[in-house]
PAZAVEX-464610 format. One record per residue (C-alpha): residue number from 1; x negated, y, z. Coordinates in Angstrom, 2 decimals. Layout:
N
<node k="NUM" c1="X" c2="Y" c3="Z"/>
...
END
This chain:
142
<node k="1" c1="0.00" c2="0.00" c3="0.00"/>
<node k="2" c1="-1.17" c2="3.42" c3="-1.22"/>
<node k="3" c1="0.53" c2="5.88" c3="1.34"/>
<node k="4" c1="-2.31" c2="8.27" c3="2.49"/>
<node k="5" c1="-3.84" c2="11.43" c3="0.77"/>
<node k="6" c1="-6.99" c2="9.93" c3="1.12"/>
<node k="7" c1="-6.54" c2="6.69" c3="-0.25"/>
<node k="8" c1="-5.55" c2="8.45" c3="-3.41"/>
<node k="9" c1="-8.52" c2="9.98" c3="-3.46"/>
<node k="10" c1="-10.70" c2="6.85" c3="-3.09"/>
<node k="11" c1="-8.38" c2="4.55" c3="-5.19"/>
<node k="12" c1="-12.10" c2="3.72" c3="-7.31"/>
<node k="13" c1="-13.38" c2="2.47" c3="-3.84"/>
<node k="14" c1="-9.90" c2="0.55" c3="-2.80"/>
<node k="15" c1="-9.44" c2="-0.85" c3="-6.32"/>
<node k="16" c1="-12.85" c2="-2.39" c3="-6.08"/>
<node k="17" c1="-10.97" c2="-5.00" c3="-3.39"/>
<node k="18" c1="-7.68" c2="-4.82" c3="-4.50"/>
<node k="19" c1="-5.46" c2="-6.56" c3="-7.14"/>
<node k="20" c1="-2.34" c2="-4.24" c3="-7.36"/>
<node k="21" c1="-1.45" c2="-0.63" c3="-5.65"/>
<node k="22" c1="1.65" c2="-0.41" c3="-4.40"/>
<node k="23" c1="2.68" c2="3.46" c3="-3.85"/>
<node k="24" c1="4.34" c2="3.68" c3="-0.38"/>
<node k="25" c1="5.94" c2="7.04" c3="-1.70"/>
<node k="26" c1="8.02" c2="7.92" c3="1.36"/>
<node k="27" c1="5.26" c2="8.22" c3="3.60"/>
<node k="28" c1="3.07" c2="9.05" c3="1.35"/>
<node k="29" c1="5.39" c2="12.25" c3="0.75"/>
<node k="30" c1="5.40" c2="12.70" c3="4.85"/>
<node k="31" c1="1.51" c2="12.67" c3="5.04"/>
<node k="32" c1="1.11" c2="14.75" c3="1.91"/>
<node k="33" c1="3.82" c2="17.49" c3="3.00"/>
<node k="34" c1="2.82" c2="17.10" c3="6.35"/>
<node k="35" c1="6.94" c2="16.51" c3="7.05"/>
<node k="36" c1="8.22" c2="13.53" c3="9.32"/>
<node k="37" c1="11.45" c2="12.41" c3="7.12"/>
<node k="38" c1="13.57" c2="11.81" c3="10.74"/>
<node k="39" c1="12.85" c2="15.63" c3="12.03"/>
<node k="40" c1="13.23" c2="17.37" c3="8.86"/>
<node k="41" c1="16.52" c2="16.10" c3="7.43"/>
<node k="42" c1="19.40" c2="17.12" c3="9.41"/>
<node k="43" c1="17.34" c2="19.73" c3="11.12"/>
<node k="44" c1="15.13" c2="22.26" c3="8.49"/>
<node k="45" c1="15.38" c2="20.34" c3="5.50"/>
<node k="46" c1="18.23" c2="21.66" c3="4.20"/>
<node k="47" c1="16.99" c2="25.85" c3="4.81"/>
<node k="48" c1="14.04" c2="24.73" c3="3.31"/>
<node k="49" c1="16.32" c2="23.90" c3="-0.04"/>
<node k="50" c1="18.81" c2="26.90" c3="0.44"/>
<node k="51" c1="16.06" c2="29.33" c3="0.98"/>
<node k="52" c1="13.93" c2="28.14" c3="-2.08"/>
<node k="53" c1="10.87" c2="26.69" c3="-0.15"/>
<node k="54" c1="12.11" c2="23.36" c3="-1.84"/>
<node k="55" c1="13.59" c2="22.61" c3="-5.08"/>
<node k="56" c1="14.49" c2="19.31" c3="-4.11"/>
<node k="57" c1="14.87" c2="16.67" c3="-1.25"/>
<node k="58" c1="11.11" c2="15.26" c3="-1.76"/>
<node k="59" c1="12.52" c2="11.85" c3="-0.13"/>
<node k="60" c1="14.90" c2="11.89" c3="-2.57"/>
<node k="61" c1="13.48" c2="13.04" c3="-6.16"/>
<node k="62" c1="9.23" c2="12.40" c3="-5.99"/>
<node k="63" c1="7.41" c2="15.71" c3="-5.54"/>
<node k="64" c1="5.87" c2="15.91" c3="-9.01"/>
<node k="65" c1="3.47" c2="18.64" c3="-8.39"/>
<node k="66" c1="1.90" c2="17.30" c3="-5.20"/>
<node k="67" c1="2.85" c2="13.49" c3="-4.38"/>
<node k="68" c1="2.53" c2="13.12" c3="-8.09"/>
<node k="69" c1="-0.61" c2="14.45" c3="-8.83"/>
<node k="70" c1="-2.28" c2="12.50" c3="-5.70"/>
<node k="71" c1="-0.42" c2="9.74" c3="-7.59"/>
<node k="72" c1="-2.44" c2="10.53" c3="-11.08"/>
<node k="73" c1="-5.88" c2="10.67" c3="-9.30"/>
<node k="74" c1="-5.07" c2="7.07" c3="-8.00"/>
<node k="75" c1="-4.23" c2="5.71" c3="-11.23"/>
<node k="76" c1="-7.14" c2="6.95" c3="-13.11"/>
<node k="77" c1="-9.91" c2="6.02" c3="-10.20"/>
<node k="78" c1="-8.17" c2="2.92" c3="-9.82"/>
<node k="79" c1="-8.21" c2="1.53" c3="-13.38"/>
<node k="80" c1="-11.28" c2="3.14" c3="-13.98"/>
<node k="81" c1="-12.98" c2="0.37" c3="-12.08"/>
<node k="82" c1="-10.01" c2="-2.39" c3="-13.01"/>
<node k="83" c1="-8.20" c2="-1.81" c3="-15.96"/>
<node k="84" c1="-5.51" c2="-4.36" c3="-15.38"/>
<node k="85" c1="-4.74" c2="-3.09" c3="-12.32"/>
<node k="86" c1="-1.15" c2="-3.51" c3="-11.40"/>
<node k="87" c1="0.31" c2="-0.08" c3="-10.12"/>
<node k="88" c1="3.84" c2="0.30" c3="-8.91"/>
<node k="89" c1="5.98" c2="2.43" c3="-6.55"/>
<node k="90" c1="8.18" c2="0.92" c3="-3.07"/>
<node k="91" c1="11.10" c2="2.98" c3="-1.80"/>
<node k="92" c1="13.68" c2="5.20" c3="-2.71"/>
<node k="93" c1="11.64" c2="6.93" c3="-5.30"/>
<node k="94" c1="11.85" c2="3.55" c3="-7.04"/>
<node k="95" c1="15.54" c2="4.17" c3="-7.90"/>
<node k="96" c1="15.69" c2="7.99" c3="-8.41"/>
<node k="97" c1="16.13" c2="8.21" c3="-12.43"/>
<node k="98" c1="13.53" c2="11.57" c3="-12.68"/>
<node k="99" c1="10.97" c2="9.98" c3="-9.69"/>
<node k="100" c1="11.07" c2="6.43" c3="-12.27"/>
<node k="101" c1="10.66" c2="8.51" c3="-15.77"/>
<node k="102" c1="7.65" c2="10.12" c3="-13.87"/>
<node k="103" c1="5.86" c2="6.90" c3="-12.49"/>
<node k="104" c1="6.16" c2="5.59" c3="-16.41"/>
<node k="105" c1="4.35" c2="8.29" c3="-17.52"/>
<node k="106" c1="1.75" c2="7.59" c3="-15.26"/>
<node k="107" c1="1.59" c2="4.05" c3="-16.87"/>
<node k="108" c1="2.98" c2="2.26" c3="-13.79"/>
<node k="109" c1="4.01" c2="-0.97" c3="-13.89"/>
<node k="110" c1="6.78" c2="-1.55" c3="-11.41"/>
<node k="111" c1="8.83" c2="-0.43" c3="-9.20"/>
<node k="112" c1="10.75" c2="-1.67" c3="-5.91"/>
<node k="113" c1="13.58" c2="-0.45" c3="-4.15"/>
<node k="114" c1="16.64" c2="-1.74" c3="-2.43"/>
<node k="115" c1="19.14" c2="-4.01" c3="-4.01"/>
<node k="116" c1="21.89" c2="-1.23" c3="-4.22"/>
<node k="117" c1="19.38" c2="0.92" c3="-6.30"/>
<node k="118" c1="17.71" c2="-2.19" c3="-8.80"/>
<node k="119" c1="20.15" c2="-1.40" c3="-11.54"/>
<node k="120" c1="19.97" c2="2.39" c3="-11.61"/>
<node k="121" c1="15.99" c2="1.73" c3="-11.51"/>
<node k="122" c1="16.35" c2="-0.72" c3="-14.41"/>
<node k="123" c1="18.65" c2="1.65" c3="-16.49"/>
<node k="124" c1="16.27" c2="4.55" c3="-15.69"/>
<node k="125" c1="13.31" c2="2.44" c3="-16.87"/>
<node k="126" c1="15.04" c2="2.07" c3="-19.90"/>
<node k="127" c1="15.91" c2="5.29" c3="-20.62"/>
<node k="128" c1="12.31" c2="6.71" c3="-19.86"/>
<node k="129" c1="11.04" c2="3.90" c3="-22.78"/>
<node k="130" c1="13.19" c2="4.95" c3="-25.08"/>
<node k="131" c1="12.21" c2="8.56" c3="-24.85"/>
<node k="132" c1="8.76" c2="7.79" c3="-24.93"/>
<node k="133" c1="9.10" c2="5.65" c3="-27.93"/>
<node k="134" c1="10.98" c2="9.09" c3="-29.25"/>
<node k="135" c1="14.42" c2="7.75" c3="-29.01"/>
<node k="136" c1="16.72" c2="10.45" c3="-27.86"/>
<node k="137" c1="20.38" c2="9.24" c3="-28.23"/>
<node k="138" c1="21.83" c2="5.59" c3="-27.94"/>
<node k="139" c1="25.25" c2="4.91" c3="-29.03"/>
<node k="140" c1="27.09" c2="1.69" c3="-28.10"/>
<node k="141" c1="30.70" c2="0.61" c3="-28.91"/>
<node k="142" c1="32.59" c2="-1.74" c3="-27.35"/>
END
């Protein structure tokens, strides 16, 4: 499990050992934003959104700009010792359609989530394919 700043920083040395990263993106998002998840929502969370010091919920939708980019430096340090190393996310971020079109641009592999989430995940997989193949509309009939 990949869940602190600093092991995203020396995925190279980690990869070295491992066989697979597995993103443990909530806490990761607590120790990056420096937020515990059980004090800020129901308590500041929700000024932090109506007053514009968050866009979004990072526990919900994966914080791009920060989680994300820790996220990039682990990918490329990591397969740039293993190349078939096996990168995924676990958690909620796993089923969050914009959080799962991010981790496949990063060239992840898989993601895991709860049950009630696997199809969402699946269909947002799907989706984030077919735009990167350059597919931007599917019909279907019925």
């Amino acid at each position: 499990m990949i869940e602190l700043p600093r092991a995203c920083i020396r995925a190279d040395e980690i990869a070295a050992y491992a066989d697979f990263f597995s993103f443990g993106t909530n806490d990761l998002t607590q120790t990056t934003l420096g937020l515990s998840r059980d004090d800020a929502e129901g308590k500041f969370l929700t000024r932090y959104l109506e007053d514009g010091v968050l866009e979004r919920n990072p526990f919900e939708t994966l914080d791009q700009s920060g989680v994300g980019d820790l996220m990039r430096i682990a990918v490329e340090r990591g397969r740039g010792v293993k190349d078939d190393l096996k990168l995924g996310i676990c958690g909620e971020h796993g089923g969050e359609p914009e959080s799962v079109a991010f981790c496949h641009g990063l060239g992840l592999d898989y993601v895991s989530c709860s049950p009630y989430r696997v199809p969402l995940a699946r269909l947002a997989a799907a989706q984030a394919a077919l735009s990167e193949s350059g597919v931007v509309a599917v019909a279907s009939g019925g």
